[in-house]
C-alpha positions as CSV (number, residue, x, y, z in Angstrom):
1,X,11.4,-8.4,18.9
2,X,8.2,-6.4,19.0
3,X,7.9,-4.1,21.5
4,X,6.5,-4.8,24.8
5,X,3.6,-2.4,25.7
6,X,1.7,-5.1,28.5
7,X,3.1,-4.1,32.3
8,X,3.1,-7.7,32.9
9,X,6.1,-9.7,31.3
10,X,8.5,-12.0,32.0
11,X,11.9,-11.4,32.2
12,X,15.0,-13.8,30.6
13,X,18.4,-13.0,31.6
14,X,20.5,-14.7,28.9
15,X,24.1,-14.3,30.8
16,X,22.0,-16.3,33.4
17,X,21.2,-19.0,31.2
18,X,24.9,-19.2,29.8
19,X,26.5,-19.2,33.0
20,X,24.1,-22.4,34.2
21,X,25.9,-24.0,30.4
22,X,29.3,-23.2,31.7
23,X,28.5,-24.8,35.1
24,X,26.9,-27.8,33.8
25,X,29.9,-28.6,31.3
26,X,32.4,-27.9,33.7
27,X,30.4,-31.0,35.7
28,X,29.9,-33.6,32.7
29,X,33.4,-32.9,31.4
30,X,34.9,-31.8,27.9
31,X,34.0,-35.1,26.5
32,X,30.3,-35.0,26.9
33,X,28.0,-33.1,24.6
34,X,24.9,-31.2,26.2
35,X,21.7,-31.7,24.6
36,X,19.5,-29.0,25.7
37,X,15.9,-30.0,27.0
38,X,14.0,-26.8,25.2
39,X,10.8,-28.3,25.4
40,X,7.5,-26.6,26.4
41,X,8.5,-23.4,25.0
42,X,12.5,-24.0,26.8
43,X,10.1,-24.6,30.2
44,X,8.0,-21.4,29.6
45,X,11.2,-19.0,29.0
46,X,11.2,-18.7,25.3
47,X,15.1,-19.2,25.3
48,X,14.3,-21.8,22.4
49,X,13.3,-18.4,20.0
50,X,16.7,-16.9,20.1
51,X,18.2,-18.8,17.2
52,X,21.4,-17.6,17.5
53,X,21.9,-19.1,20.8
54,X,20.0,-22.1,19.9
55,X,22.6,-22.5,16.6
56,X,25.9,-22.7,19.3
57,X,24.6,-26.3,20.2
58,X,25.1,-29.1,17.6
59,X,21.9,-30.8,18.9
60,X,18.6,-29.5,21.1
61,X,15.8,-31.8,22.4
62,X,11.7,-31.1,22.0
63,X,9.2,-33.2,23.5
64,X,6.9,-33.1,20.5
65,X,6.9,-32.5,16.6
66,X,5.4,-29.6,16.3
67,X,8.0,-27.6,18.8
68,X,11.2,-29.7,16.2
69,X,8.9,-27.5,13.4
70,X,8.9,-24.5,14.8
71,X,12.3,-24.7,15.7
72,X,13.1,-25.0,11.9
73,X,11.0,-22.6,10.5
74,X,13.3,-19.9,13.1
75,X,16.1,-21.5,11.8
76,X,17.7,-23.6,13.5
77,X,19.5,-26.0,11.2
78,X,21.3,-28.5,13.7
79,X,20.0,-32.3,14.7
80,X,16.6,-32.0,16.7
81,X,16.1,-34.6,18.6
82,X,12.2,-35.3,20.1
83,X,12.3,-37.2,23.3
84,X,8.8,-38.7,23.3
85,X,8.3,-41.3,20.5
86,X,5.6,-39.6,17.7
87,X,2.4,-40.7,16.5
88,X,2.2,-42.0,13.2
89,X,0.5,-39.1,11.7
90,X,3.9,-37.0,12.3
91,X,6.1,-38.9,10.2
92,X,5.3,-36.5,7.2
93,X,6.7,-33.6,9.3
94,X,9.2,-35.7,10.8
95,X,10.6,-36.5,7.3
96,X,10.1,-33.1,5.9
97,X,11.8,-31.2,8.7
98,X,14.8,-33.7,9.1
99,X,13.8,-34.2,12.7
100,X,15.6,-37.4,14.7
101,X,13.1,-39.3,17.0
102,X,12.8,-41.7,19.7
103,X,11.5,-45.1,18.8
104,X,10.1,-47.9,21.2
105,X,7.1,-49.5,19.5
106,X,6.7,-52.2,16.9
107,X,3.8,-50.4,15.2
108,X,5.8,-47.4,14.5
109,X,8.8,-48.7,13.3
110,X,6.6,-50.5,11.0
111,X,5.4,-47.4,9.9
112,X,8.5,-46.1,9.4
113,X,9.8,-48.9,7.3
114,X,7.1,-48.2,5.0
115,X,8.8,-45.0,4.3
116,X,10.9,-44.5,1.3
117,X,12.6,-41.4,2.6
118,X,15.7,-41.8,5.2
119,X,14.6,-41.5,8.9
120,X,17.2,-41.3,11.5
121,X,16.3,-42.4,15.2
122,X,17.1,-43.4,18.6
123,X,16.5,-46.4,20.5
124,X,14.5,-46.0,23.9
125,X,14.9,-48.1,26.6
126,X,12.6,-49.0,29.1
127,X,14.9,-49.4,32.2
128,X,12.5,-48.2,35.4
129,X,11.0,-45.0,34.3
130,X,7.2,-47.1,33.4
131,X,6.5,-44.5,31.2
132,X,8.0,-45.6,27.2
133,X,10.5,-47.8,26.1
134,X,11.5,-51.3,24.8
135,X,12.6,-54.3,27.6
136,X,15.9,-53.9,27.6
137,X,16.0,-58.1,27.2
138,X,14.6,-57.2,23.7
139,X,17.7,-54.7,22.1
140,X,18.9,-57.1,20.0
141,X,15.6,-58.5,18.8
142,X,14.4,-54.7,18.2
143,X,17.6,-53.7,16.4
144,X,17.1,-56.5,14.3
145,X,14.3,-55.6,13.2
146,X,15.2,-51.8,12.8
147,X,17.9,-52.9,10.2
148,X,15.2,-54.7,8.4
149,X,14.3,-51.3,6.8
150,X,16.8,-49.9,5.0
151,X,15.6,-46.0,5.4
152,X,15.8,-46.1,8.8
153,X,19.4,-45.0,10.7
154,X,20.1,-45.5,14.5
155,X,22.0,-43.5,15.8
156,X,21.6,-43.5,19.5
157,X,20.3,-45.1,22.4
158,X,18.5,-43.8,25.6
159,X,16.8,-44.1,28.7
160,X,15.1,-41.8,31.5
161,X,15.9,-42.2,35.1
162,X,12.8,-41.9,37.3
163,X,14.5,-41.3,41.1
164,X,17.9,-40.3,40.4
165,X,17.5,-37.4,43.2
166,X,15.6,-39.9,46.0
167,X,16.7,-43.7,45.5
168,X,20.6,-44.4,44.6
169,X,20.3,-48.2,44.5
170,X,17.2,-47.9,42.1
171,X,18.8,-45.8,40.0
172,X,22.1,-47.6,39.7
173,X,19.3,-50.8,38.6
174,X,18.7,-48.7,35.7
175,X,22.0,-47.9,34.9
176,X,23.1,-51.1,35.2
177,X,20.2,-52.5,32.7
178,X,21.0,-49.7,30.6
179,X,24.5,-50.9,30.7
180,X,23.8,-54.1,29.4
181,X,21.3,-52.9,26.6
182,X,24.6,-50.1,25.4
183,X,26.6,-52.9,25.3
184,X,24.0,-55.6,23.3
185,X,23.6,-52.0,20.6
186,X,27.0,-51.9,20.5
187,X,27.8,-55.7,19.7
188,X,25.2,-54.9,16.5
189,X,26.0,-51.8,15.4
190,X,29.3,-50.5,16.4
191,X,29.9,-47.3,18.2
192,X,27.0,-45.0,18.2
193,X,27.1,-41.4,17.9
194,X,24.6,-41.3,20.8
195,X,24.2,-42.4,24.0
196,X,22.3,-40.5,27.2
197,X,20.9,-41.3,29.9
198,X,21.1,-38.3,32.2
199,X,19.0,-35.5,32.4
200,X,19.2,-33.2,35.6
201,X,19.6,-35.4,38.5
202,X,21.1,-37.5,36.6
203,X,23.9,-35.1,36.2
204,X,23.9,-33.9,39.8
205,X,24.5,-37.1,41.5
206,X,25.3,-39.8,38.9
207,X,28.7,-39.7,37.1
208,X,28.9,-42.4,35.6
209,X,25.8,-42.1,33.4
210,X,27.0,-39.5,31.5
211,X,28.2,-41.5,28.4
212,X,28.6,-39.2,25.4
213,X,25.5,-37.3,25.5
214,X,23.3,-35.5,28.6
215,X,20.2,-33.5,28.1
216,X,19.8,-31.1,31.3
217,X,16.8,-29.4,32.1
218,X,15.1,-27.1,34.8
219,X,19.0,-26.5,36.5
220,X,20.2,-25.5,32.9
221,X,17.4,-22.4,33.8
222,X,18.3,-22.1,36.8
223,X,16.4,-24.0,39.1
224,X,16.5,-26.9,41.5
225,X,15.7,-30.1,40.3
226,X,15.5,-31.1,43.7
227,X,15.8,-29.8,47.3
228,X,19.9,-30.8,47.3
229,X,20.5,-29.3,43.6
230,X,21.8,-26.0,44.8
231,X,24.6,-27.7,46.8
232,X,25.6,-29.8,44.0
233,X,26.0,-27.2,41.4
234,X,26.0,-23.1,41.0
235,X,23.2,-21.8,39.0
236,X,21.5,-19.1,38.2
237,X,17.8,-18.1,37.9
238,X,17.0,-17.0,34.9
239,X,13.5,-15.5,34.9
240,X,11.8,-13.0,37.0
241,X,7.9,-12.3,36.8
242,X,6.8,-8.7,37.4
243,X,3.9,-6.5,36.6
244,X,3.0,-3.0,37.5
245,X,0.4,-1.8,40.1
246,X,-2.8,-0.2,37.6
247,X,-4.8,0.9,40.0
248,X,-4.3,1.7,43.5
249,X,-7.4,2.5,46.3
250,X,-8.3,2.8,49.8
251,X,-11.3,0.9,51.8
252,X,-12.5,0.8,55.0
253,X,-12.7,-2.0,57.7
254,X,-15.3,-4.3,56.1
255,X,-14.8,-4.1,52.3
256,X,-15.0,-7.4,50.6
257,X,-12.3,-7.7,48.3
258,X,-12.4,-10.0,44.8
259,X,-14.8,-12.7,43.7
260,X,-16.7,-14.9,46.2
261,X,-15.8,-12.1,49.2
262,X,-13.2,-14.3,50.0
263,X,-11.7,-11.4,51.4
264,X,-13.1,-9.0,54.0
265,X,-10.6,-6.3,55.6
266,X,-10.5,-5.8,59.2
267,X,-9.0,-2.4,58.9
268,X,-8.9,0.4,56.7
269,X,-7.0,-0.7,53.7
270,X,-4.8,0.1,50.7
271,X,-5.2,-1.9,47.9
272,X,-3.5,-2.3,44.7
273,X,-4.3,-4.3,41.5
274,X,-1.7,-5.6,39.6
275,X,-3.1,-6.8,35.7
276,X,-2.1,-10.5,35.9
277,X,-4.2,-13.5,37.0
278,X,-4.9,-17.2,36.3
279,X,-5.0,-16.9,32.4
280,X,-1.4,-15.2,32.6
281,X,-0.5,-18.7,34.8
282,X,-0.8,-17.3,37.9
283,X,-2.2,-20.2,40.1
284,X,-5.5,-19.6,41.8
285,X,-4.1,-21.4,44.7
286,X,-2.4,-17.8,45.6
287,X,-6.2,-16.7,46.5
288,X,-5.4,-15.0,50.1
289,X,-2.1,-17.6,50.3
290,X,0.7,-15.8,48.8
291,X,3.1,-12.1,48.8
292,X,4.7,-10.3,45.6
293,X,7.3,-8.3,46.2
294,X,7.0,-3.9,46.2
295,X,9.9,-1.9,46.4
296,X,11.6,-5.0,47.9
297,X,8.6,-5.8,50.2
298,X,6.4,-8.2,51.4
299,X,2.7,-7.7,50.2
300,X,0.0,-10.5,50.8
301,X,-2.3,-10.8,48.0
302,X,-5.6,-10.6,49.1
303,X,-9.1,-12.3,47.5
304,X,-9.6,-14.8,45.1
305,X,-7.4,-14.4,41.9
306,X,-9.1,-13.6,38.8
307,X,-8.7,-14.3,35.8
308,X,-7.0,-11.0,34.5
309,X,-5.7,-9.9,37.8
310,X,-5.8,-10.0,41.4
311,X,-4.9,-7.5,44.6
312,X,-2.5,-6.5,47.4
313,X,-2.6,-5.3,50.6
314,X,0.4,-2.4,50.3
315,X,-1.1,-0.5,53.0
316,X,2.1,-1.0,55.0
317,X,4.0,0.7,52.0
318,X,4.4,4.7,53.0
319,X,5.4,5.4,49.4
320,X,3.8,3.6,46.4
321,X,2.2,4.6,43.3
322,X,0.5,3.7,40.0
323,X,3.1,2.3,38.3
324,X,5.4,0.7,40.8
325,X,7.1,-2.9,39.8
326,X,5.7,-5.7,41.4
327,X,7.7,-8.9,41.4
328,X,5.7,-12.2,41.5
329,X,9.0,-14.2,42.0
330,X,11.6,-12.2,41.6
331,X,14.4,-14.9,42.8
332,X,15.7,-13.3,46.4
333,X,12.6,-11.8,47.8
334,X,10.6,-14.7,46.6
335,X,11.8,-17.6,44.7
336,X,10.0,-19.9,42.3
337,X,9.9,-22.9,44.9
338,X,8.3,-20.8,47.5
339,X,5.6,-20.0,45.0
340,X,5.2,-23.8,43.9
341,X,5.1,-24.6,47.6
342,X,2.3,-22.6,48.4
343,X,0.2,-24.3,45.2
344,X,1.3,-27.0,46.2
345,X,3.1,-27.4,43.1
346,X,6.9,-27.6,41.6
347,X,9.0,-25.2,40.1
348,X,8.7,-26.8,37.3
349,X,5.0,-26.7,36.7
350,X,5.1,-23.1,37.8
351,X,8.0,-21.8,35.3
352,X,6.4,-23.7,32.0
353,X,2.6,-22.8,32.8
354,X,3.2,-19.1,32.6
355,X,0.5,-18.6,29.4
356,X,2.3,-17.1,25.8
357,X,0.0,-13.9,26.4
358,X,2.8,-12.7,29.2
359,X,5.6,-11.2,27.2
360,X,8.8,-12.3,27.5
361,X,11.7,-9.7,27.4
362,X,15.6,-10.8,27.1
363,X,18.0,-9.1,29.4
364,X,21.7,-9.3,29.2
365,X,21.4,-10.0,25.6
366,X,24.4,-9.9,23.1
């Protein structure tokens, strides 16, 4: 890895990240294979980079083609599975980079079938989530028509599960339709390599949806998939956002601070800049609304944040310098949540929105 010369960066601790794995198999069981969700850049952490780690999992999923392509061209020479059915104009890469997709649609299949090439896929079912996926009254009507084309292999069937952390009895609808559609594949094409239906909360609270295959998410990072996750399994965050004070001042009572003078101090102040702001991912919504952390203290940011950086009131700090960490979230001072809370946000928004221009540095790294 390059080295890191910008004082803002993100920091991965990999033990973190395989201690969530342990946790999460020890729930599912020995029998059930984790598909990791690595999607949107492994939800902003860049965890999907490190090959070598990616290589000790016999399949990973993507949301998109592109993110199965790059995946290759590291290295990764396992099944990659994409979640969201492609657009036509993928199939090239799709067939080129030996990537396994979700499939839904007529119209795609029947672009598909046109293919001469083999094509490997798995079969989506719409159970509740309203989003993609076929009725589940038509599996054996689709399936039939899959094995129409020759070139084209299933080998699995899924679904997503809107509410699995809010609504128990609509959940266990979709499981039960999901059921019924695992059992109409099965009756047409035997036992399927296949077959997932849980992704986070799914795992937390629904045991019997495991089948042979789940694909866990934000908790696999560390993070709560919903307010009860962190008393349904021990994890681990594994990312901390820091910078480094570049500039430090004082003002006195009356000084307008940042764009818009959104800011005015009512007493004479010591301000820092730290060199991160919106284009790093750092929501706007923080303007006057939110603390970083400074030598293990509370400092409310003050003005509008800008688009390169923003300040902090540190004028309660008796000892700080040019140079001193500061801690956006940092996990125990400040968690993710409370940062999503006060953008009125989610964790998960806030983790995967952190822009590629902040560094991201692996700790606790074999």
């Amino acid at each position: 890895m390059e080295e890191v010369t910008r004082p803002s960066v993100m920091e991965i601790d990999v033990e973190a990240f395989k201690y969530n794995l342990i946790r999460i198999k020890q729930k599912v069981g020995p029998d059930v294979k984790i598909m990791p969700v690595i999607k949107a850049d492994a939800y902003g952490t860049q965890l999907n980079k490190l090959t070598s780690l990616m290589n000790k999992f016999d399949i990973v999923a993507v949301a998109i083609v592109d993110e199965a392509v790059t995946l290759r061209k590291q290295g990764f020479d396992k099944e990659i599975f994409v979640l969201n059915q492609p657009y036509k104009d993928e199939i090239d890469k799709i067939i080129d980079y030996d990537i396994t997709c979700g499939i839904s649609s007529d119209s795609f299949l029947e672009e598909l079938g046109r293919r001469e090439e083999d094509i490997t896929v798995h079969i989506e079912i719409g159970t509740g989530m309203g989003r993609t996926g076929i009725n589940p009254v038509r599996v054996k009507e689709y399936i039939g028509n899959v094995k129409k084309y020759e070139n084209i292999k299933i080998e699995g069937i899924y679904t997503h599960l809107s509410s699995a952390d809010i609504d128990e009895e609509y959940t266990l609808k979709q499981l039960n339709s999901f059921k019924n559609a695992v059992e109409d594949a099965t009756e047409m094409l035997g036992e399927l390599k296949y077959i997932h239906a849980s992704a986070s909360n799914g795992i937390l609270f629904f045991p019997d949806s495991y089948y042979n295959l789940v694909r866990p998410g934000i908790i696999m990072y560390g993070y709560e998939s919903c307010d009860k996750a962190n008393q349904m399994i021990d994890i681990r965050p594994v990312a901390r956002l820091k910078s480094k004070i570049t500039f430090l001042k004082e003002v006195k009572a009356g000084t307008s601070i940042g764009y818009s003078r959104s800011y005015i101090t009512t007493r004479d102040t010591k301000v820092a800049t730290i060199p991160i702001g919106y284009a790093d991912g750092l929501k706007r919504a923080l303007s006057n609304n939110g603390n970083v952390v400074i030598k293990d203290v509370l400092c409310p940011i003050i003005g509008n944040i800008c688009m390169d950086s923003f300040m902090v009131d540190v004028s309660h700090l008796k000892d700080v310098s040019v140079g001193d960490d500061v801690y956006i979230w940092d996990n125990d001072n400040i968690t993710i949540e409370e940062v999503a809370k006060r953008c009125n946000s989610f964790n998960y928004e806030i983790l995967s929105t952190i822009s590629p221009r902040i560094p991201r540095v692996f700790i606790n790294e074999e």
